[in-house]
C-alpha positions as CSV (number, residue, x, y, z in Angstrom):
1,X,-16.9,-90.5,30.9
2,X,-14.6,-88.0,29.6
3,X,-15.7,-84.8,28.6
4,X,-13.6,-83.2,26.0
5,X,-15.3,-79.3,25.8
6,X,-17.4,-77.8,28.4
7,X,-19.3,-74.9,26.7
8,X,-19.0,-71.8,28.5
9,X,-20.7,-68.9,28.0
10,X,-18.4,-66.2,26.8
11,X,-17.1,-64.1,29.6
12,X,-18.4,-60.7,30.1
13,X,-17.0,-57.3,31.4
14,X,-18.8,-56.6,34.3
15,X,-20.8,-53.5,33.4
16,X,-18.9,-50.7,35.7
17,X,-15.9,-51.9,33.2
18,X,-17.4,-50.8,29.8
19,X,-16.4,-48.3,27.1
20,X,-19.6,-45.8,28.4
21,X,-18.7,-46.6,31.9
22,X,-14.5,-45.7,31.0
23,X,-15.5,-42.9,28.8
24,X,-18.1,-41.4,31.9
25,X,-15.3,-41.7,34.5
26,X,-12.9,-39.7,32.3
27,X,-15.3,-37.2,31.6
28,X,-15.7,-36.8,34.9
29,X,-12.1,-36.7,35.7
30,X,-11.6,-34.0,33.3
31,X,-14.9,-32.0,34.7
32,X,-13.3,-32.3,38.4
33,X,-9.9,-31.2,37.1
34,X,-11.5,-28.2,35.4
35,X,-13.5,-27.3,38.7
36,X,-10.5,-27.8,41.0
37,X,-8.1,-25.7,38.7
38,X,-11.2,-22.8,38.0
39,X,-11.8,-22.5,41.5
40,X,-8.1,-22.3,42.7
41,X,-7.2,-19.9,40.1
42,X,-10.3,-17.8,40.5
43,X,-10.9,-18.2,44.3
44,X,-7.3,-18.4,45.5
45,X,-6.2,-15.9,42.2
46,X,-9.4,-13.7,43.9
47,X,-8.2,-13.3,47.2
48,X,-4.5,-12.3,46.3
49,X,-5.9,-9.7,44.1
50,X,-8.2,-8.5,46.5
51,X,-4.8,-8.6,48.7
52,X,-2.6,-6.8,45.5
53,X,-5.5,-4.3,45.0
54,X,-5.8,-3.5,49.0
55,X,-1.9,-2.8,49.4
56,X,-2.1,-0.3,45.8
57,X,-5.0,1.3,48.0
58,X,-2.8,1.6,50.7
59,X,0.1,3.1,48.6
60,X,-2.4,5.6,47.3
61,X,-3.5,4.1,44.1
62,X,-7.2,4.1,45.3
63,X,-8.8,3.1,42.0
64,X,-6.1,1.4,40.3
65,X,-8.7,-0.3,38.1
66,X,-9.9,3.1,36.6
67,X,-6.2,4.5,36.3
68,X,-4.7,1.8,35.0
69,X,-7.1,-0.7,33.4
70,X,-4.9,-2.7,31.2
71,X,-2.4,-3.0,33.9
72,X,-4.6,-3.7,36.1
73,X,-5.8,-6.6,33.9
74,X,-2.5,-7.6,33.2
75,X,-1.1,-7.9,37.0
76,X,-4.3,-9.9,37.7
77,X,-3.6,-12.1,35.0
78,X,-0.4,-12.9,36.1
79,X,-1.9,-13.9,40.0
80,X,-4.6,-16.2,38.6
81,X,-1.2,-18.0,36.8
82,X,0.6,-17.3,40.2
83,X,-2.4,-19.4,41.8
84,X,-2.5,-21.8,39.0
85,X,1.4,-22.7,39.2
86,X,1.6,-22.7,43.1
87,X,-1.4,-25.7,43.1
88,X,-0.1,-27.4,40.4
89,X,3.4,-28.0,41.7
90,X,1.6,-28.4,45.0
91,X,-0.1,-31.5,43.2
92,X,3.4,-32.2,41.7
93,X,2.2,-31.5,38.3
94,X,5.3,-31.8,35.7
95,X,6.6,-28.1,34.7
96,X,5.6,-28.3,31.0
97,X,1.6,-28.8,31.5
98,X,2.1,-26.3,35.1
99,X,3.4,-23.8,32.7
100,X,0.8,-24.2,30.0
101,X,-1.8,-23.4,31.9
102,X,-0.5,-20.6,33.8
103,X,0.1,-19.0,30.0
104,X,-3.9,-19.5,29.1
105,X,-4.3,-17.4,32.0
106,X,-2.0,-14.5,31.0
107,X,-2.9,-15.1,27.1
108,X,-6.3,-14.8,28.6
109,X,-5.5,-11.0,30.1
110,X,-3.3,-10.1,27.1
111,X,-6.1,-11.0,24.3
112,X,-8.6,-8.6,27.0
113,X,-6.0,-5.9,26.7
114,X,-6.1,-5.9,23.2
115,X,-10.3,-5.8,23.2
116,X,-9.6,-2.9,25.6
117,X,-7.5,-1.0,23.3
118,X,-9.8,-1.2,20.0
119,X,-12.9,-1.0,22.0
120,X,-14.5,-4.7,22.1
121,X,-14.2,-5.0,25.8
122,X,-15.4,-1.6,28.1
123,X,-12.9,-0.6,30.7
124,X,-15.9,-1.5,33.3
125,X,-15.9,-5.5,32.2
126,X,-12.0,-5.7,31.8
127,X,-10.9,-6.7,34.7
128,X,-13.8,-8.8,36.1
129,X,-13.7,-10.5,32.8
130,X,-10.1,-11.5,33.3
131,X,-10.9,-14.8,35.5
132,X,-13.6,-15.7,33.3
133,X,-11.6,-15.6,30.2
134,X,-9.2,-17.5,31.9
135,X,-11.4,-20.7,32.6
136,X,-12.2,-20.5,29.1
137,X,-8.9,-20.7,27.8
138,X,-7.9,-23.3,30.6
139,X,-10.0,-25.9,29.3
140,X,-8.4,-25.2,25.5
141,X,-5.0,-26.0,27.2
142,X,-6.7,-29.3,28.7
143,X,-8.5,-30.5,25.7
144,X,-4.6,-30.4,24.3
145,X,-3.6,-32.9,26.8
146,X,-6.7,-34.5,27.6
147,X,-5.2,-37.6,28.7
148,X,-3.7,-35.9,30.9
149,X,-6.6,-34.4,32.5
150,X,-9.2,-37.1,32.3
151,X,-6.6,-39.6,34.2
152,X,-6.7,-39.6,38.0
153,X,-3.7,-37.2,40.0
154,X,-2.1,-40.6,40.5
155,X,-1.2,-40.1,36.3
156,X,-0.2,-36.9,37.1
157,X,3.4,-37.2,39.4
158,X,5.9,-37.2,37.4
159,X,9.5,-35.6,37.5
160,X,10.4,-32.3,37.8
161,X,11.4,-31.6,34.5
């Protein structure tokens, strides 16, 4: 006897393979990307400021901070993106996104300079607040290119343009 149609049950995605499961492993792409990037620029960023701040001590600017606030907010702004470009092209991140989010790092100081100057942010919390700030604004620059940062660092090695 010939059988013309074997019924099959309709094929199934296994469940790792869903939409909650894809949509969970990107959020958690994106949450480890956020980590790894906060705690190079604020933990690798913190220990070359400690380093910048440490030297100016040594050149007799004991309390830079105090003397200088804004600049002081501004020159640590610009090592967290120091840190920030250094691991990124480390990872072989393309230029245009490696310079995005060094700049939410430095817009980050520059928009605590200007609380500083009309008196939203106390000289006291201006430069501690810098690296938080920082984070914040990193994750703005992320959600712009969230493909990008909810894809494995495979997705990320591109040229170096």
């Amino acid at each position: 006897m010939r059988v013309l149609h074997t019924p099959r049950s309709p094929q199934k995605a296994p469940a790792r393979d869903g939409p909650i499961s894809r949509t969970a492993k990107s959020t958690s792409r994106f949450g480890f990307h956020f980590l790894e990037m906060c705690a190079v620029m604020c933990l690798g960023g913190g220990v070359l400021i400690a380093v910048f701040f440490g030297v100016a001590a040594l050149l007799g600017f004991t309390d830079l901070t105090q003397e200088a606030p804004a600049l002081s907010a501004l020159i640590c702004s610009v090592i967290l993106a120091g840190a920030m470009v250094a691991w990124m092209r480390f990872r072989r991140m393309e230029w245009r996104p490696t310079l995005e989010m060094a700049g939410s790092s430095v817009a980050a100081g520059v928009l605590l300079i200007a609380g500083y100057w009309i008196g939203i942010v106390s000289q006291q919390a201006l430069v501690p607040s810098v690296c938080g700030l920082a984070c914040v604004a990193m994750v703005a620059v992320m959600l712009f290119r969230l493909p990008l940062y909810s894809s494995g660092h495979a997705g990320h090695h591109g040229g170096t343009t």
